[in-house]
VEXNUTOR-98294 format. One line per field, with one value per residue (C-alpha): x, y, z. Coordinates in Angstrom, 1 decimal. Layout:
N
px	[X;...]
py	[Y;...]
pz	[Z;...]
This chain:
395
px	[0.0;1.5;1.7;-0.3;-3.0;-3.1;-5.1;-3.6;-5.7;-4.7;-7.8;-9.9;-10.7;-11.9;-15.1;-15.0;-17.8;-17.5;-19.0;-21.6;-22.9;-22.6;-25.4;-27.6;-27.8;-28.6;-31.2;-33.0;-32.6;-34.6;-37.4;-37.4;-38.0;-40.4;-42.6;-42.2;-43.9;-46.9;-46.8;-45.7;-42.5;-41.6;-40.6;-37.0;-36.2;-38.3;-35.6;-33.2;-35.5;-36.7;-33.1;-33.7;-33.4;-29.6;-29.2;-30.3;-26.8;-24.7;-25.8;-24.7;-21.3;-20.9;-22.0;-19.5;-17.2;-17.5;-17.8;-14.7;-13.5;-14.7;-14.6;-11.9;-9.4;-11.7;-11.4;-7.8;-7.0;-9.8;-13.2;-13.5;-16.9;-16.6;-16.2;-18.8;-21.0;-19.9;-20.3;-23.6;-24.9;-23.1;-24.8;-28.4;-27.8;-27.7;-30.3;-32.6;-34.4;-35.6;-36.4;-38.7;-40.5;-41.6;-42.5;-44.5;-45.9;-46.7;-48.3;-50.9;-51.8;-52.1;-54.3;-56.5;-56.6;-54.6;-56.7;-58.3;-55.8;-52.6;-52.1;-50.0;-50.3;-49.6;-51.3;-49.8;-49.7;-48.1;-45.5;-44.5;-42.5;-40.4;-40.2;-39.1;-36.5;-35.6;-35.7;-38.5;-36.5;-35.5;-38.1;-40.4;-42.4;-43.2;-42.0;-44.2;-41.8;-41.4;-37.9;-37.0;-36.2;-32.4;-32.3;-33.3;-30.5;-27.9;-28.5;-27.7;-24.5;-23.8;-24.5;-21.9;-19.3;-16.3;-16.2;-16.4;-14.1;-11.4;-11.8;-12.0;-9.1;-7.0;-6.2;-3.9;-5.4;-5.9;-8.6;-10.0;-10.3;-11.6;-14.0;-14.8;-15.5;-18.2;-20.0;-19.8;-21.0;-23.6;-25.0;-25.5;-27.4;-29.9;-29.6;-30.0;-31.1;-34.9;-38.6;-37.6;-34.1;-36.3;-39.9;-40.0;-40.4;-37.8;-35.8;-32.7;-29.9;-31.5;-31.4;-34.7;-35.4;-37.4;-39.3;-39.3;-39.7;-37.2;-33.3;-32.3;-33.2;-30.7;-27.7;-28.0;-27.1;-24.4;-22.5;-22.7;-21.8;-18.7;-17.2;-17.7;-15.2;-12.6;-13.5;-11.8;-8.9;-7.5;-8.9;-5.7;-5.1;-7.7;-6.6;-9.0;-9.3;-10.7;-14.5;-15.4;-14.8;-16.9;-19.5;-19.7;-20.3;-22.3;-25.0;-24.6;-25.2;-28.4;-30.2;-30.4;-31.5;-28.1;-27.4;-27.2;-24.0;-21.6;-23.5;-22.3;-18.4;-18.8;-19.9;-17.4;-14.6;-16.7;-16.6;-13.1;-12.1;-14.2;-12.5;-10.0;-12.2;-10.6;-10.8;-14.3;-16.4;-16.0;-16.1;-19.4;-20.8;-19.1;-21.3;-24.0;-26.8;-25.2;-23.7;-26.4;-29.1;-26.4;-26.6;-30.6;-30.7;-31.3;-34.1;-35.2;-35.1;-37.7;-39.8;-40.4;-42.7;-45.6;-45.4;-45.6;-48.3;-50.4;-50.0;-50.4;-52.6;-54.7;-55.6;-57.3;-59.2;-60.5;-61.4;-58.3;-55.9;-57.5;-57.1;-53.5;-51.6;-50.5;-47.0;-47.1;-48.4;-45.2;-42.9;-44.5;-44.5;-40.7;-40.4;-42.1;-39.9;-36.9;-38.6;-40.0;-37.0;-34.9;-37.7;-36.8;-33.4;-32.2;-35.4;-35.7;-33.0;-30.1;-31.0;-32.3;-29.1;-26.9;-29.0;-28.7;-25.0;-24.8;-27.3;-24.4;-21.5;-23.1;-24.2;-20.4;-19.4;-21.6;-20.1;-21.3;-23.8;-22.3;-18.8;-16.1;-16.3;-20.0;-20.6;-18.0;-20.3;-23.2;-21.4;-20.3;-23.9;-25.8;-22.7;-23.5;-26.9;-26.3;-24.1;-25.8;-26.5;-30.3;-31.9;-32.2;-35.3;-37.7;-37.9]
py	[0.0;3.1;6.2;8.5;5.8;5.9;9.3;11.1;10.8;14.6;16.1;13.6;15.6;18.8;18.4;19.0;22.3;21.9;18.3;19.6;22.4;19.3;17.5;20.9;21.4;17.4;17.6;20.2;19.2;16.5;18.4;20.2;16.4;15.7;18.7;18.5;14.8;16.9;20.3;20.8;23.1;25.2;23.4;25.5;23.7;20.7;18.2;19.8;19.1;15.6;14.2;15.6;11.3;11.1;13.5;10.3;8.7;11.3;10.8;7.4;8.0;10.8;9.0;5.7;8.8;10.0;7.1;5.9;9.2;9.0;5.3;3.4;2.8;1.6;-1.7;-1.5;-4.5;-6.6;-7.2;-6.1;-7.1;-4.3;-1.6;-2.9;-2.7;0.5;1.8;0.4;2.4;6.0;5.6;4.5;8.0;9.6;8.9;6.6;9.4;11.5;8.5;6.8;9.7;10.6;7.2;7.0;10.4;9.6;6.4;7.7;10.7;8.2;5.8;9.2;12.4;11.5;8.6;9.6;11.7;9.6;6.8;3.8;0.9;-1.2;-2.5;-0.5;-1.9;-4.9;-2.4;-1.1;-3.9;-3.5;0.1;0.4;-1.8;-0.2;-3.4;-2.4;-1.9;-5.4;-6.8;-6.9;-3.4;-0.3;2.9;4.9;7.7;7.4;8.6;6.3;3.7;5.0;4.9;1.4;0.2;2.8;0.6;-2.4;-0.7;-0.4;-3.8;-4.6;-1.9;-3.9;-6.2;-3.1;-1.2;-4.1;-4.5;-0.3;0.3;-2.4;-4.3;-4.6;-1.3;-4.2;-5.4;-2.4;-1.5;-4.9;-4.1;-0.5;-2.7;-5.2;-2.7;-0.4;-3.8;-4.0;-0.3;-0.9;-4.0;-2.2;0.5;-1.9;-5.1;-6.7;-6.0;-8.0;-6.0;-2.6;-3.4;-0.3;1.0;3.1;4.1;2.2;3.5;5.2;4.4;5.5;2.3;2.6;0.0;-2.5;-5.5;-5.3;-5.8;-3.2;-0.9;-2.2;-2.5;0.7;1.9;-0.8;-0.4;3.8;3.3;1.1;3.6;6.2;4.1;4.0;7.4;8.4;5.9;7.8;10.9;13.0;11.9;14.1;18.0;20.8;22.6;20.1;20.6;23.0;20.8;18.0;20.1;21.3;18.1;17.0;19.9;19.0;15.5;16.2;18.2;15.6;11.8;10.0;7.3;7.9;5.4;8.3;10.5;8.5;8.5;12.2;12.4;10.4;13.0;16.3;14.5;13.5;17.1;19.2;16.7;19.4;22.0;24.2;26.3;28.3;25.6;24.6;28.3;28.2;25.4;26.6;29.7;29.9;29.1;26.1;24.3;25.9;23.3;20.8;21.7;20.3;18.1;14.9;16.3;18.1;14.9;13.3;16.0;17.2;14.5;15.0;18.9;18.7;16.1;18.2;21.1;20.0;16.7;17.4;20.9;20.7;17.8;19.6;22.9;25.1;26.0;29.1;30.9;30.0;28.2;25.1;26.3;28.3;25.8;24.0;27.0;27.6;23.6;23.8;26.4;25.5;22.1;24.0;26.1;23.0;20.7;24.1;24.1;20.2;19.8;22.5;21.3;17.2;16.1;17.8;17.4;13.9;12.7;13.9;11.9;8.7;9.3;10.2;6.8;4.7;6.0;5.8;1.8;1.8;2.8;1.1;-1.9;-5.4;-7.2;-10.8;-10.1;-12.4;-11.0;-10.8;-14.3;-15.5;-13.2;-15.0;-18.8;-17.7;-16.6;-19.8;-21.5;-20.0;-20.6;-24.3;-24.8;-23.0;-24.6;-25.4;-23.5;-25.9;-26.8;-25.0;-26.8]
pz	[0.0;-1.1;1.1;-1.2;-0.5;3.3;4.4;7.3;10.6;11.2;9.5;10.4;13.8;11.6;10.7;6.7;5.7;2.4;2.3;5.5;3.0;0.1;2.1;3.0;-0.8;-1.8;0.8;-0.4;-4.0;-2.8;-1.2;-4.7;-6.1;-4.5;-4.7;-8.4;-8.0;-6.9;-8.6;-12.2;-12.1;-15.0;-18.4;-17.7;-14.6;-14.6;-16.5;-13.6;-10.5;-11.6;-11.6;-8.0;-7.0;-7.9;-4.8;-2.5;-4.2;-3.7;0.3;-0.1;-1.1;1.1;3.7;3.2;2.6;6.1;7.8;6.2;8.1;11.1;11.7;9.8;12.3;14.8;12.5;11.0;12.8;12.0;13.1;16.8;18.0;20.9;18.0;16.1;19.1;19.8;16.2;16.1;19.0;18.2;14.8;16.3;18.7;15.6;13.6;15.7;18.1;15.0;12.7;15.8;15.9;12.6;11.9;14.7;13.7;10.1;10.6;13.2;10.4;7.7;9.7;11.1;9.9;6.5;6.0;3.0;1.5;2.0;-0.4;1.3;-0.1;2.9;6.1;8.5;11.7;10.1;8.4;11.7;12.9;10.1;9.7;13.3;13.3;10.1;8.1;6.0;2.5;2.9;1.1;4.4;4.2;2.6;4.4;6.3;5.7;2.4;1.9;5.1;2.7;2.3;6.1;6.2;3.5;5.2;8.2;6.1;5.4;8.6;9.5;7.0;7.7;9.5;6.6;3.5;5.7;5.8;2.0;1.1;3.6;4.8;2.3;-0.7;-3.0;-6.0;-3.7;-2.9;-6.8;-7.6;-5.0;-6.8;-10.2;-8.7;-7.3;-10.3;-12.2;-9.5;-10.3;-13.9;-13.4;-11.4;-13.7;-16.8;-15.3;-15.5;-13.6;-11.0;-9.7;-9.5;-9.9;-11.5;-15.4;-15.4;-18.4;-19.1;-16.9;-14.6;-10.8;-9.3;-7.6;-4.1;-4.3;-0.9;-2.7;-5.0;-4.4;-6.9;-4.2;-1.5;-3.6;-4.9;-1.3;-0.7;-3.9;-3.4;-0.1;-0.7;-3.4;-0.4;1.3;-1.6;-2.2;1.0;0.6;-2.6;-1.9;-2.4;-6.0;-6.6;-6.0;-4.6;-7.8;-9.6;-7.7;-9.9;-13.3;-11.2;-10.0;-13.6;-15.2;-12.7;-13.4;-16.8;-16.6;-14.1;-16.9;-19.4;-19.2;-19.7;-17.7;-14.1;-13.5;-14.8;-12.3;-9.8;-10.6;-10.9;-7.4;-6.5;-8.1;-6.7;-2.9;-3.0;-4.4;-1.5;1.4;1.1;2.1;-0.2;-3.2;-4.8;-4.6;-1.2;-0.3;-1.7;0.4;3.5;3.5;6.5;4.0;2.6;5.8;8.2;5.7;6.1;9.6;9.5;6.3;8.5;9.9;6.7;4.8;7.5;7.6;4.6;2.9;5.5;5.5;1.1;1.7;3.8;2.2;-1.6;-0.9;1.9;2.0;-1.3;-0.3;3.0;0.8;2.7;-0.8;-1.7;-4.7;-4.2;-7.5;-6.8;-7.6;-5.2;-2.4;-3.5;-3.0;0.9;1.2;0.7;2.6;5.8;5.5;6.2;8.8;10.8;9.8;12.0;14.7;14.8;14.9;17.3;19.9;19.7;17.2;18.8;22.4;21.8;20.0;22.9;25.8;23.5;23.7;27.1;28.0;25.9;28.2;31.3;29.8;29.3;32.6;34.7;36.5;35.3;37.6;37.1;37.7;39.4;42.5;42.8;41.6;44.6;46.9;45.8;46.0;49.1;50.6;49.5;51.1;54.6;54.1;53.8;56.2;58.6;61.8;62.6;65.8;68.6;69.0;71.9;75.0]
C-alpha cells in the first residue's frame, strides 16, 4: 500500500464544511424532487429538479465517505466485535431518536386524519414492525416515511461496515479497486437489469429504484456506499481545484437523461475534491446558507414529505388552498420544511441525540452485575446458608 494511499488521521478531527454544506444542498434538491412529484415546475427547470433522486446517491457516497473518516481505524485491525458494538450504538444515537418519531408520527396521520388523502399501499400496523427496526427496505415493508427507505438500507450498510471497511481500507489497494468494479457492475445491473431488480419501469440506466420489494433498491445503497469508502482511501489523488470541473459536469449530466451510473463517478470525483475543504467551490458550500441546511438536512429529509403532503394533498381535499396556485403551495410547502426541519433539529434532534450518547456512556461505565467478585459473593452466601446450623429446637 503506497503512502499517497493511506489518508492522514490529522484532519480527520476537523469536521469538513464543504461536504456539510454538500449535504444541506442534496437535501433540499430532494425536497425540490419531491414537490415536483406533486406540482408541475416550469418546463425550464423541470428536467433539472426531476433528476432531483440522484441526490439520494450522492448521500450514499458521502455517507460511506464520512464514515470511512470518522470510523476506519476503529477496524484497521480486523473485526473487533466491541467496535462494532460501539459503532452500532453511536450511529443509532444519531439517527434513531428522530427517525422513531416521525415514523410514529406519520403512521398515526395516515391511519387518522390523513386517511383519506394519503395513499400507502400497505397495512400499517403490520408495516410497523419492520419500519421500526428499520428493516422495512429489505423486502419486508413499505415505508411509512417514504424517503425512510435509504435509512433502512444505510442501516444495512452499517451492518456490513467492519467487513467493507477491511476491503476499502486495509487491504492490498488491488482489492479495494476490484472491489470498486463489482460494485460499479452491481449499479449498472440495477440500472439496466430486469422488472424483478427494480420493480420499476424506469428508463434504461436510470437508478430511481425505491421499491421495498425489490433488491435493486438495497444494492444501490451498498455499492454507493462502498465507493464512499474507496473514495476516502485515494482521496488525495484528486486535487481541490478540480471541484469546480466535477460540479460542472455534474449539473450537466443532471439536466439531461443520460445514464445515471456516470453520475455516480462524478460524485465520487466532486466529494473526493471538496475533502480538502478548499478552493471556490468549497467556499461556496461553507457559507451559512449552505452548511447551516447541512446543519438540518437529517431532519429536513424526514420532515419534509408529510409537511408537502399536507399542504399539496390534503388541504385541497379539506377545501383550505384558496385561490393560491398550486405552484405556489409547492414553494410555501418547501419552505415551511426547512422552517419545521430548523424548529426540529435545534429542539428534539439535537438534544435527543446527545442523551442517546450520554445513556451509551453511562451503559459503558456502569459496573457489570455478574462479575467475578459478585458471583464469589453470591457462591459464598448460598454456602453460609447451607451450612448453617439449625436452631435448637424450643424446649
Amino acid at each position: 500500500m503506497t503512502p499517497a494511499a493511506i489518508p492522514t488521521t490529522a484532519r480527520k478531527s476537523r469536521e469538513i464544511k464543504a461536504l456539510t454544506g454538500l449535504r444541506g444542498v442534496a437535501a433540499l434538491y430532494v425536497v425540490f424532487f419531491h414537490a415536483n412529484g406533486l406540482v408541475a415546475f416550469p418546463s425550464l427547470i423541470k428536467p433539472f429538479i426531476r433528476h432531483g433522486y440522484m441526490a439520494v446517491d450522492l448521500f450514499f457516497i458521502l455517507s460511506g465517505f464520512v464514515m470511512a473518516i470518522t470510523y476506519a481505524d476503529w477496524f484497521r485491525d480486523g473485526f473487533s466485535l466491541k467496535n462494532f458494538k460501539q459503532f452500532l450504538l453511536v450511529r443509532l444515537a444519531r439517527i434513531y431518536p428522530l427517525y422513531i418519531l416521525m415514523t410514529l408520527i406519520t403512521a398515526v396521520a395516515i391511519t387518522t386524519v390523513l386517511s383519506d388523502t394519503y395513499r400507502f399501499d400497505d397495512n400499517v400496523l403490520r408495516a410497523l414492525p419492520f419500519n421500526i427496526t428499520m428493516t422495512h427496505v429489505w423486502g419486508l415493508a413499505y415505508s411509512i416515511v417514504p424517503p425512510s427507505w435509504s435509512i433502512s438500507t444505510e442501516w444495512a450498510a452499517y451492518l456490513l461496515f467492519p467487513f467493507s471497511i477491511m476491503l476499502a481500507m486495509w487491504m492490498p489497494r488491488r482489492y479495494a479497486l476490484i472491489g470498486t468494479a463489482v460494485a460499479f457492475a452491481v449499479l449498472t445491473w440495477v440500472a439496466f437489469g430486469p422488472f424483478w431488480m427494480t420493480h420499476t419501469h424506469h428508463h434504461a440506466g436510470q437508478l430511481d429504484v425505491v421499491h421495498s420489494y425489490a433488491p435493486g433498491t438495497l444494492l444501490r445503497c451498498l455499492a454507493s456506499f462502498y465507493i464512499g469508502l474507496v473514495a476516502f482511501r485515494f482521496k488525495d489523488l484528486i486535487p481541490a481545484r478540480a471541484s469546480g470541473l466535477f460540479l460542472l459536469i455534474a449539473l450537466v449530466l443532471l439536466c439531461y437523461k443520460a445514464t445515471d451510473l456516470w453520475l455516480i463517478a462524478v460524485f465520487a470525483g466532486l466529494i473526493m475534491s471538496l475533502s480538502h475543504d478548499e478552493g471556490l467551490v468549497a467556499r461556496l458550500l461553507q457559507s451559512r446558507i449552505a452548511y447551516w441546511l447541512g446543519v438540518i438536512s437529517f431532519a429536513l429529509y424526514l420532515v419534509h414529505d408529510l409537511t408537502q403532503k399536507i399542504i399539496l394533498k390534503s388541504l385541497p381535499a379539506w377545501g383550505l388552498a384558496g385561490d393560491i396556485s398550486r405552484l405556489n403551495w409547492a414553494l410555501i410547502s418547501i419552505a415551511l420544511s426547512v422552517g419545521i426541519a430548523a424548529i426540529t433539529h435545534y429542539y428534539y434532534e439535537k438534544p435527543s441525540r446527545t442523551w442517546a450518547r450520554n445513556l451509551i456512556k453511562r451503559l459503558e461505565n456502569r459496573k457489570p452485575v455478574f462479575t467475578r467478585e459478585n458471583y464469589g459473593k453470591l457462591v459464598g452466601f448460598v454456602r453460609d446458608l447451607a451450612v448453617r446450623p439449625s436452631p435448637p429446637p424450643a424446649e
